[in-house]
N, C-alpha and C positions, 0 to 999 in steps of 0.2 A: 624377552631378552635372554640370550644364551648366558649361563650362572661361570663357566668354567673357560679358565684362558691359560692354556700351555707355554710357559717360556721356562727359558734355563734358569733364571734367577732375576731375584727382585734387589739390586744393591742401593744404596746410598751414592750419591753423586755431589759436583759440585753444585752450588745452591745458586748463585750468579752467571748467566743473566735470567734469571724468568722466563719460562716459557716453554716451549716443547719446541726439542730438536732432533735429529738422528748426530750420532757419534758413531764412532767407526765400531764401539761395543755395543752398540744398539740404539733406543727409544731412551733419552734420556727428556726429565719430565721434572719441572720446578715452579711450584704451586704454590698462590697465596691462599689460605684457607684459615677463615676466622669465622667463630660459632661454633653450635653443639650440634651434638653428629656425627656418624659416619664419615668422611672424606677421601674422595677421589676420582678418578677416571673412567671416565665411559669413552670407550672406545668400539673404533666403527673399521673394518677391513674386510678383505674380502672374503673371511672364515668366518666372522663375526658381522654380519651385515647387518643385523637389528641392534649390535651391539653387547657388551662385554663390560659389567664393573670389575674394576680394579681398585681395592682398597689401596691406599696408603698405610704401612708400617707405621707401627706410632716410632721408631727408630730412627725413619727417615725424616723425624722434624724437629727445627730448629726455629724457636718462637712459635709464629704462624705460618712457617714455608715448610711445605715438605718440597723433601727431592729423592729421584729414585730413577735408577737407569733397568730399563727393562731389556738385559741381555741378552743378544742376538735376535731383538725384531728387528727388521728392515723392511719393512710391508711401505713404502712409499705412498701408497695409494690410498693411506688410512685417514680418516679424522676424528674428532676426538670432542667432548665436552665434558667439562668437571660438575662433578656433582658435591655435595654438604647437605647429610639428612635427605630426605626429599625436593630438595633443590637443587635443580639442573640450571647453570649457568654458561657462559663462555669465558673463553679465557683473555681478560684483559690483554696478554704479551703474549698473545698470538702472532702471527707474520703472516697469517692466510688463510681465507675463510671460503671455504665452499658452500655459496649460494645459490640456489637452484631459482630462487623467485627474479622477478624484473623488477623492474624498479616501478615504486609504488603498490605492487600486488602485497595484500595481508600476508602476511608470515602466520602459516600454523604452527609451525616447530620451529626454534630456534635453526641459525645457518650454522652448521658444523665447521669447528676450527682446524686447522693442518699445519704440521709443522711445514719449520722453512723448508722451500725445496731445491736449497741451495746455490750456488755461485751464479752467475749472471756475464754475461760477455761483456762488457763497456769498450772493450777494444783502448784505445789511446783518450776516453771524456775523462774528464775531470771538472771538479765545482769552479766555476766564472763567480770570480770576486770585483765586484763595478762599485767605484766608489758613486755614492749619494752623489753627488756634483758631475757624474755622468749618464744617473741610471736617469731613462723613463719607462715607468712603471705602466701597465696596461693591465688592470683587473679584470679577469672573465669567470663568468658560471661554467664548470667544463660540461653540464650537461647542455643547458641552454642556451652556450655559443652556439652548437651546430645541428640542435634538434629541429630548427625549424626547415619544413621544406625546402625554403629556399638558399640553403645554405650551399647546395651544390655536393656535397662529402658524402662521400658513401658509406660510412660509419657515424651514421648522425645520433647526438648526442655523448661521445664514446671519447678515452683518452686516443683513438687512435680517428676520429672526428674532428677535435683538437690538431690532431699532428699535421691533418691534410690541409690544414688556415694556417702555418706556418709560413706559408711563402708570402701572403697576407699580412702578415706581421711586422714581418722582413720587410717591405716594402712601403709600410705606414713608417717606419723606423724606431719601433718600440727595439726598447732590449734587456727589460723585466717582465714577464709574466705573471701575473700573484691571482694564483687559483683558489677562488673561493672554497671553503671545506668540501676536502673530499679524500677523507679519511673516511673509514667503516662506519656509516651512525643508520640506523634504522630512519630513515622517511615519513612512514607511515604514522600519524600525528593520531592519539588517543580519542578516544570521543569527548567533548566538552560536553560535562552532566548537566551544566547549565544550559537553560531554557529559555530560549527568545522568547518576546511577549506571543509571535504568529504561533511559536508551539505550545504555547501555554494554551491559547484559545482554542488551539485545535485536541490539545488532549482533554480537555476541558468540554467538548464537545464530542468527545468519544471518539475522533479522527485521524489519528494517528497514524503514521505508514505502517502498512503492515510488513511481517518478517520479508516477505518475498520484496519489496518495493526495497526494504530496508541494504538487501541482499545487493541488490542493481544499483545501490548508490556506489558510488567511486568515492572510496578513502580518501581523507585529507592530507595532503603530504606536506611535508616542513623541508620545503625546494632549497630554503639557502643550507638549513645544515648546521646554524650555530647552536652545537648540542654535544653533549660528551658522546663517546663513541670508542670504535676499537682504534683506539691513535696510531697503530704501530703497521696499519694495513688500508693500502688504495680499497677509498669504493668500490667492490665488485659490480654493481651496477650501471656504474659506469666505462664497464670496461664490454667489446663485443666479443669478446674470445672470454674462455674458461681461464684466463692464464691476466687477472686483474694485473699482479703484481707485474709481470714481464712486460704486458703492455704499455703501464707509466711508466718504465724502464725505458722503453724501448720513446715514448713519445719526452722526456726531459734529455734522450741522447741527442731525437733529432731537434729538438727547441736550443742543445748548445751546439750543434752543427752550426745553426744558422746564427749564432753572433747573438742567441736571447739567451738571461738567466730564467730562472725559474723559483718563484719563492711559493708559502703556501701561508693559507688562513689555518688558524687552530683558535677553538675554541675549548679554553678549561675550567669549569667550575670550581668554585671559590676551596673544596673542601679536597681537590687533589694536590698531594703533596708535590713542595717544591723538586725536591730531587727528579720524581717521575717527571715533572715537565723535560728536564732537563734531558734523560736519558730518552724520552722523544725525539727530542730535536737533533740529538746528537744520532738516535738511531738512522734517522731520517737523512741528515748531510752523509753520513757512510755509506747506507744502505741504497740509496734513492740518488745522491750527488743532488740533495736542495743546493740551491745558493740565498735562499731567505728566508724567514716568516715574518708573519702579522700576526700577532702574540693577542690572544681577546680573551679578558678575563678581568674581574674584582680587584683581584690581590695577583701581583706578578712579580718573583724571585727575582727581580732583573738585576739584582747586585750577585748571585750565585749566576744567574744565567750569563750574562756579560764577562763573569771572570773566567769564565770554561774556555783553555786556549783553543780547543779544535772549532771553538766558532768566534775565533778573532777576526774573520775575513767573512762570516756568515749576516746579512743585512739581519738586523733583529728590528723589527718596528710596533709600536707601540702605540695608542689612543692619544696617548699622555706625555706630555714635554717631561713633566716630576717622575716619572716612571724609570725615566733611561738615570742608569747609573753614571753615566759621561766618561767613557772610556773614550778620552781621547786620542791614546796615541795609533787607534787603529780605525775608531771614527765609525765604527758598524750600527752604531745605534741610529733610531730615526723616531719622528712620531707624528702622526698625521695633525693636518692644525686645520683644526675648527674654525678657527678665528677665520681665516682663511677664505675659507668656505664661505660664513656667511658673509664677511663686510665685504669682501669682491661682488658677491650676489646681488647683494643693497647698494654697492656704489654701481654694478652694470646698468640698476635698473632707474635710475638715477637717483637714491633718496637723500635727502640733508645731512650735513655734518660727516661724510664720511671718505673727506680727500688725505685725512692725515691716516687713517685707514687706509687707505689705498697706498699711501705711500711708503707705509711700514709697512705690510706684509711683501709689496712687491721685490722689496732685498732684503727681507728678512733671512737672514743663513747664518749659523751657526757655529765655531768651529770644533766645539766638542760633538755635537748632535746632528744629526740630519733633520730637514724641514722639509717634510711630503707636501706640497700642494695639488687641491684638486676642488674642481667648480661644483662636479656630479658624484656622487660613490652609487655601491650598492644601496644604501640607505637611502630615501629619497626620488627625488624627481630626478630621473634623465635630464641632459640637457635640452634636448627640446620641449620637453614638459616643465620645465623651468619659464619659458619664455610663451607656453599656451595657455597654462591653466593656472590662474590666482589660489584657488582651492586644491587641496586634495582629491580623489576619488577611487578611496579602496571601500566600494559598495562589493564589490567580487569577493572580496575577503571574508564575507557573514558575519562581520563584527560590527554592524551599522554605522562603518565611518570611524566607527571610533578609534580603531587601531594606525598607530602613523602620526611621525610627529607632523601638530601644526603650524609650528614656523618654519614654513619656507621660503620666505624671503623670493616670492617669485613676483613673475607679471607677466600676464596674456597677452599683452601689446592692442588690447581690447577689445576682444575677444574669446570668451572662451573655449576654451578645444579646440578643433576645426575650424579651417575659415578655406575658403575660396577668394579673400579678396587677394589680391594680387601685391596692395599693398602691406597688407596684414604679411603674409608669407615673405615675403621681402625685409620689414622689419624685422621680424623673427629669426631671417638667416646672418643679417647685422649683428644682432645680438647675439648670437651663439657665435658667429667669427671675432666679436668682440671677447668674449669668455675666453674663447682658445689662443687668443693671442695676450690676455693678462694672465694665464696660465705659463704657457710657453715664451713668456718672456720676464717671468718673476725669476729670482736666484734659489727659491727653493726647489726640489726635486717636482716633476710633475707626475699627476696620476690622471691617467684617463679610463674612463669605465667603460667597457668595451660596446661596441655601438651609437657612442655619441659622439664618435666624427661623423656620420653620416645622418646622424639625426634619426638612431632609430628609439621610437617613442613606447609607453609605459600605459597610454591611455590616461593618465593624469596619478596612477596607482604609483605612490611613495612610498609603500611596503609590501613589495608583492611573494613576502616570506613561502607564502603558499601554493602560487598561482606557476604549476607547472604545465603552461599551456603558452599561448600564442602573445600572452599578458607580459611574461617574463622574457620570453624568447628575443635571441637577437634575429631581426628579419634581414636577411642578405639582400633582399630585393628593395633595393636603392628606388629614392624618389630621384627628380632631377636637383630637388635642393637637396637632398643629401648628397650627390654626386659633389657639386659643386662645394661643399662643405668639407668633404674629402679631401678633395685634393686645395683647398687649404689646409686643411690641418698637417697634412705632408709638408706641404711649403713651409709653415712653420715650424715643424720637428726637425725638417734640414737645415731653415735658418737656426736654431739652439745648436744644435750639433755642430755645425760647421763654426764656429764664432764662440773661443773662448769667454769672453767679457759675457757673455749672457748665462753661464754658468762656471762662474769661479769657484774655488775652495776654499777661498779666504770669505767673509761678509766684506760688502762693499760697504767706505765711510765715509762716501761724500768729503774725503778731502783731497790734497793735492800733494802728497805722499812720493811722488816720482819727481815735483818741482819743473814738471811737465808744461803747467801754463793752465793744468785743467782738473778737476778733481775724475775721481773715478768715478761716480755716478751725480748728475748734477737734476735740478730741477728749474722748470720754466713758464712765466706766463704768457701774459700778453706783449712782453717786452723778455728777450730773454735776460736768466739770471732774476727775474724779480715772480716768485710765484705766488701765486694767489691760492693762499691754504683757511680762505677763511670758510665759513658752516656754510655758507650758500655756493663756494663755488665746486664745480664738477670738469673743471677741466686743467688739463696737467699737460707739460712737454717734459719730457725724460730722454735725460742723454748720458750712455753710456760710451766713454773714454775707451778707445781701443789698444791704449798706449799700456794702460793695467791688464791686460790681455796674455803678457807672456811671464814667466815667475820671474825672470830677469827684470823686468819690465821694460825692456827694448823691441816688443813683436810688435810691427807696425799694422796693426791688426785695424779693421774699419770703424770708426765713430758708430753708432747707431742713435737716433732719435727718437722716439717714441710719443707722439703727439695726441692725445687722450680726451674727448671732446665727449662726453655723458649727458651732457644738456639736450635739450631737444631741437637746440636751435644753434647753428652756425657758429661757432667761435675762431677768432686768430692767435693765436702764436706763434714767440718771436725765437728764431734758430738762434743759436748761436755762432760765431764766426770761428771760423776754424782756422789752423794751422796754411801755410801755403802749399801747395801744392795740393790743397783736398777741396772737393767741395760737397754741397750734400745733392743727394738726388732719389727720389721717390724710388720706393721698394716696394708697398703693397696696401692697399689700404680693406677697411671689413665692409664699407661701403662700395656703391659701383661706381660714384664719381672719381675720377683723378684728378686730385687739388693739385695746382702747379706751386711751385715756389717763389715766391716773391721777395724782391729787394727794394726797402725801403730807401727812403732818402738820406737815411743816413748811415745807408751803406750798411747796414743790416738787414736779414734776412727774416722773412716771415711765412705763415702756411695758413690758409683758412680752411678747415676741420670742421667739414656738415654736422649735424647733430645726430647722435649716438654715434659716432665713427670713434676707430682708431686707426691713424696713416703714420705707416712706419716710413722712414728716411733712412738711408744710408749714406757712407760717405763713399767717394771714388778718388783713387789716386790722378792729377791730372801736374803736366807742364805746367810752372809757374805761367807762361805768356800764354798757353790755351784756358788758363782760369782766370784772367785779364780780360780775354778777351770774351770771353762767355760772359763776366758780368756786363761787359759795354752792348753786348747782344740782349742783354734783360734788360737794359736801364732803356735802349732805343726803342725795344718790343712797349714798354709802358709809355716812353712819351710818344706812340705811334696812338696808344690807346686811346690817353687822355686827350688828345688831337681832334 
């Protein structure tokens, strides 16, 4: 290492913000450094290519920060790492890190830090602020969206891999993005000292891999990423060009092109101060034009974080209902609901006692806080793994099963994993159209994890933290029931979207509020108007009022029905009778029968609902005298039958 470094002068600078930057006087340089020792900079250029220590002046510090503007460098090309005693580090409030290794390869030498390299073109972007009551949310891995073969992108795995499934996105009609970590964190997962019982026996027998065997193994890597890191800089790894930073620049310009925001996962451990979170996030919405996070942590500032005005329009979300401090008048806050999660899962699958579950999460909504719902996450089973495998199966993992929560509230439809039967497959794709339309038709925000509209699967693996292979990967290469899964799930994200009353602002009260004739969300059984909420039953009719639809509440918007059948066996339910001029008429059901609607004798209406189905109805505007005459056409069509 070269001892001697030429510059005009060593001054004092200002000390805020952290980090290493160029100033128009040169290398300006502001350092946490605590401990005994020496402190300073190692620095890397083109004169200096092995590198160059720079002490810090004890002149230049104030508490634990030094700062020091090193006069008339402008060597752009340089990077840099701080050293303390014999300790070489990096610099936490870095903006960019030159990485030479791939992703997954051991790091023999720390990746060298570089200051920012200044301004960026955005042209006319700016941050998309979508209230919770609009957003749908679509979590993806950015590596293993488009790492797998069959993704089709010629930047596969990469933020500019990402960019090329934007039109894919656009088209499913998401318009939140929430990318799993992928901020700077090292991958490559330390060696567990701990001994399975197989290597106990084997060292125990003298067996051991040798150095060379040892050598050919492939490091374990920590795929998801929830782990502290350099917060303030994109993954290099995930980027295909040298230019990390410019490339998520350039892929969040074009994701608000096309009508998506863009939020981000961060994970902080319990012992970083509240402020630093803060000035994250903040760095991040300026720097990057975030429009969210998903905040993962022990202990979260959320009453400092929430009152920061530059992220009054920035979505903050949260584990935890208790966490959001309830800044209502801008409404940003959100928290993902567990409950959610599981009693939707346990009532899909038909078990006891859980209709009044059902009933309350499905308009649960808030008006201080957002209410994220979602069937599948990253954590857990896909959803088609949901509906194949009753157990777990992270044997891949090398933690013998152990690893991965065990309540998943699932069911194979009886079978487990794989089946060829025809009617197996078949149930399976009921139930997953079941899922996504008690998702897509709840009041709170949906979340879908990317690959389970089409049904792409996990192998039965509910924690695949690890498993940077084909385990984790979304497979582009469609079954024909994921095809046909698809484009349901589109059908339903156009029906939410198009159709205020299925995603309000206000929480629906089931009452009658407008003196309308109806409430705003009603419930129904075998007779409409009279539900049957008691522990055995599993079936529900839900009718959203389209009258509640406009904030006037004069938008003559469509009734919707919702007829909920969990049992295994055949049920009816009774419509209710509507206004004149309207009548109801089948919209879509998760099964392949189409149940007609029927008029009873007393001039009420009814629907018989196969088992595990859900048939949605809608209403249609008709002529007083053509909805006359349609019922005399039903009443004849039955006594033709009965006949």
């Amino acid at each position: 290492m070269q001892k001697t470094f030429r510059i005009k002068s060593v001054d004092r600078t200002q000390i805020y913000p952290l980090g290493v930057s160029f100033e128009e006087e040169g290398l300006r340089i502001s350092a946490v450094c605590e401990g005994v020792g020496e402190a300073g900079i190692l620095l890397y250029d083109r004169r200096h290519r092995d590198g160059v220590r720079i002490p810090f002046p004890e002149n230049v510090r104030v508490g634990a920060v030094y700062s020091m503007l090193l006069s008339g460098y402008h060597d752009r090309t340089c990077s840099y790492l701080f050293y303390r005693g014999e300790e070489v580090y990096q610099d936490p409030f870095c903006k960019r890190v030159c990485n030479p290794y791939g992703y997954g390869m051991p790091k023999s030498d720390l990746p060298r830090c570089q200051p920012d390299s200044g301004a960026y073109d955005w042209a006319d972007d700016k941050n998309m602020h979508i209230p919770f009551e609009e957003m749908l949310l679509y979590a993806l891995h950015v590596r293993g969206f488009t790492r797998h073969r069959s993704s089709g992108v010629k930047w596969k795995g990469t933020y500019a891999g990402v960019e090329e499934k934007i039109p894919y996105m656009q088209e499913l009609g998401i318009n939140m993005a929430l990318l799993m970590p992928c901020y700077e964190f090292d991958e490559i997962m330390p060696e567990n000292t701990a001994q399975t019982m197989e290597q106990a026996i084997l060292s125990y027998k003298q067996e051991l891999p040798s150095d060379e065997e040892k050598e050919k193994k492939k490091p374990r890597v920590n795929y998801w990423g929830y782990q502290p890191g350099l917060y303030y800089v994109p993954k290099s790894a995930y980027a295909h060009s040298k230019d990390a930073a410019g490339e998520f620049k350039d892929m969040v310009r074009a994701f608000h092109r096309a009508g998506i925001g863009v939020a981000m996962q961060f994970y902080f451990p319990p012992e970083i101060r509240a402020v630093e979170i803060l000035d994250i996030l903040k760095y991040w919405v300026l720097e990057y034009h975030i429009d969210g996070f998903h905040l993962m942590s022990a202990v979260l500032p959320m009453d400092l974080i929430a009152g920061e005005p530059l992220l009054s329009e920035t979505m903050l979300l949260t584990g935890d209902c208790c966490a959001c401090a309830g800044n209502a008048k801008t409404r940003n806050q959100g928290f993902l609901s567990d409950g959610f999660l599981y009693d939707m899962r346990r009532f899909i699958k038909g078990d006891d006692n859980m209709i009044n579950s059902f009933l309350f999460h499905l308009r649960e909504s808030k008006d201080e806080v957002g209410v994220v719902n979602s069937i599948a996450r990253w954590d857990g089973f896909r959803l088609v793994d949901l509906v194949s495998y009753d157990r777990k199966h992270n044997e891949e993992n090398g933690e013998n099963n152990q690893d991965g929560v065990d309540y998943n509230c699932s069911w194979n439809c009886g079978v487990e994993g794989k089946s060829r039967k025809k009617s197996i497959q078949e149930l399976r794709l009921r139930q997953m159209k079941n899922a996504v339309t008690i998702l897509l038709m709840s009041q709170g925000t949906p979340l879908l994890y990317s690959g389970d509209e089409f049904a792409n699967t996990q192998g039965g693996n509910n924690n695949p933290y690890c498993q940077d292979n084909d385990t984790a990967w979304i497979k582009w290469n469609h079954t024909e029931t994921g095809k046909e899964l698809l484009a349901y799930t589109k059908f339903m994200i156009d029906m939410r979207k198009e159709h205020r009353i299925l995603h309000g602002r206000t929480p629906l009260r089931r009452i009658d509020t407008l003196s309308c004739g109806f409430p705003d969300i009603s419930f129904h059984g075998r007779e409409a108007w009279r539900p049957d909420t008691s522990s055995a039953s599993r079936c529900m009719g839900i009718m959203y009022c389209g009258f509640y639809a406009g904030e006037d509440g004069q938008e003559n918007e469509r009734f919707f029905y919702i007829a909920v059948n969990m049992h295994w066996q055949a049920a009816y339910l009774g419509l209710p009778k509507l206004p004149k001029g309207k009548l109801w008429t089948y919209a879509a059901s998760t099964g392949k029968e189409i149940p007609e609607i029927e008029e009873t004798a007393a001039s009420s209406q009814e629907i018989c609902v196969p088992g595990r189905t859900i048939v949605l109805c809608a209403t249609k505007d008709v002529p007083v005298e053509t909805e006359k005459n349609s019922r005399k056409k039903s009443k004849k069509n039955r006594g033709d039958e009965q006949g």
